[in-house]
N, C-alpha and C positions, 0 to 999 in steps of 0.2 A: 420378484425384484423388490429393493428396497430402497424406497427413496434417500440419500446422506443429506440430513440439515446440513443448515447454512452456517458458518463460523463465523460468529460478529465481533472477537477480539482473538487474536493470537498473539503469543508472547515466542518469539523468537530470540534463542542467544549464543552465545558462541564467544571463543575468548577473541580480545581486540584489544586495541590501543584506547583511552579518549581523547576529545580534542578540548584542546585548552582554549579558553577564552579569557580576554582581560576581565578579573578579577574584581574591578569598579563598573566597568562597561556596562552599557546598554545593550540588551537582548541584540546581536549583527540578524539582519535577514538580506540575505541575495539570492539572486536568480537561479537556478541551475536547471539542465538539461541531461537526461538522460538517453543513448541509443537501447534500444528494446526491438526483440523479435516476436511476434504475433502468435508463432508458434515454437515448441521446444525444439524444433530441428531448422526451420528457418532463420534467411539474413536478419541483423538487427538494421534492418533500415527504417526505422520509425524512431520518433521521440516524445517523451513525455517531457513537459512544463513542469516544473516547482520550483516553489519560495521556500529557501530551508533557514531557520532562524536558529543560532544558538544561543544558551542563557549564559551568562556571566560564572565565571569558576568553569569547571570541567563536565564535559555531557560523555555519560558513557551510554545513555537510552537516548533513541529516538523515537519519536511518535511517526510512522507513517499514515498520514492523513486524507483518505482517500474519500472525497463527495460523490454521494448516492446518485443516481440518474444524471442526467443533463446538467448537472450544476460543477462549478469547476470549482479552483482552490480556494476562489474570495469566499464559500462560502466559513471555512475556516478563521476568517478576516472580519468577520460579519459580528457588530454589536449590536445583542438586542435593546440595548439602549446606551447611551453615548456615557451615561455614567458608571456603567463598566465594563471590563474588559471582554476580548474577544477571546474565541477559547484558545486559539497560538498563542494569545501575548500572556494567557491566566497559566499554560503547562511553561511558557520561557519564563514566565520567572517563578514557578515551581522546579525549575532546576533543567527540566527536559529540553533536547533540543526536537523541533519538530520540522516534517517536511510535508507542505500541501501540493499537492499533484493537479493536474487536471487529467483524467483519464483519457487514455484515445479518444480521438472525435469530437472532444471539446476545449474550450479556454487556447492554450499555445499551443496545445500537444499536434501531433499531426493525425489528420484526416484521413486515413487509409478507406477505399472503397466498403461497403459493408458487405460485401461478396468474401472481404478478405476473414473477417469475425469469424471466429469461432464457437464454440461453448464455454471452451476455457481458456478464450484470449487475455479476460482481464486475470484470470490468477495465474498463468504465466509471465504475464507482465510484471504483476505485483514482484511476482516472486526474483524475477530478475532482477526491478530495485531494491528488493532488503539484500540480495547477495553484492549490490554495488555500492550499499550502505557499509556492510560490515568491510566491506574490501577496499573501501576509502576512493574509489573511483566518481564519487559524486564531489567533493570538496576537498580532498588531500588528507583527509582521518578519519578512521574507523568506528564505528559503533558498537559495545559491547552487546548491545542488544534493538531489537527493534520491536518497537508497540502498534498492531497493523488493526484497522479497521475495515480493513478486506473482506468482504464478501464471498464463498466459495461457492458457486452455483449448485445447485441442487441436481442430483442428476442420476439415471437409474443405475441399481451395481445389482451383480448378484448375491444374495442373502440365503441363510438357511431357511425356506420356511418350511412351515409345519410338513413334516410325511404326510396328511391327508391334501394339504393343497399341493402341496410338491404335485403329488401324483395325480390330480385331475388336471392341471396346467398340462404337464407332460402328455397325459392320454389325450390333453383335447387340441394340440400342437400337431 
């Protein structure tokens, strides 16, 4: 078997509409809520947390912004020093629009038993919000593309290996 590394950026895109913002305006950020199902064939009875900001003029990228371990969307929010920017407010007014999440089990999103987890709960999940991104069901317009800092678990697959290990794995199975 062969372990598949970890994807630390994906660029996802597909055609879409953008969504317009005022023009002079200040980067908008609100709340929003997402329904999510745990697995690809289960109910979406679960939600994830996010503050989705857009920049001024028109956003056809989004950044899906998703915090490592235990920490939720503030840390997106978070200034290493007060005199400048945070990394949402440095990509809003670099043109992008972005969304900070709190992943299951932490910040707003909801708590689901840890019986319920999977292997691949969080990249199904993920992958349900960039399809509710591009399909305008988080905020009323669509995103031509989305920027994910997704993690996709490492996890064993079958690989070609060599004819000499092939076949002492097999003989010794």
């Amino acid at each position: 078997m062969r372990i598949k590394t970890a994807v630390l950026l994906a660029l996802v895109s597909s055609p879409a509409i953008s969504i317009p913002a005022a023009a002079n305006a200040a980067p908008a950020c609100r709340t929003v809520s997402a329904k999510v199902a745990m697995t690809s064939s289960g109910p979406a009875d679960q939600r994830v947390a996010g503050t989705l900001c857009l920049p001024r003029g028109h956003a056809t990228t989004v950044q899906l912004l998703i915090p490592g371990g235990f920490y939720g969307q503030a840390y997106w929010r978070m200034r290493g020093d007060r005199q400048h920017p945070s990394y949402m407010e440095t990509m809003t007014a670099a043109g992008y629009a972005t969304l900070a999440i709190d992943r299951l089990g932490t910040g707003a999103s909801s708590y689901p038993p840890s019986a319920r987890f999977g292997q691949d709960t969080h990249q199904i999940v993920i992958s349900q919000l960039i399809r509710q991104l591009r399909e305008g069901r988080l905020d009323g317009g669509r995103f031509a593309k989305s920027f994910s800092s997704a993690t996709r678990w490492a996890r064993p697959s079958p690989a070609p290996w060599p004819p000499h290990i092939q076949r002492r794995w097999t003989a010794s199975s």
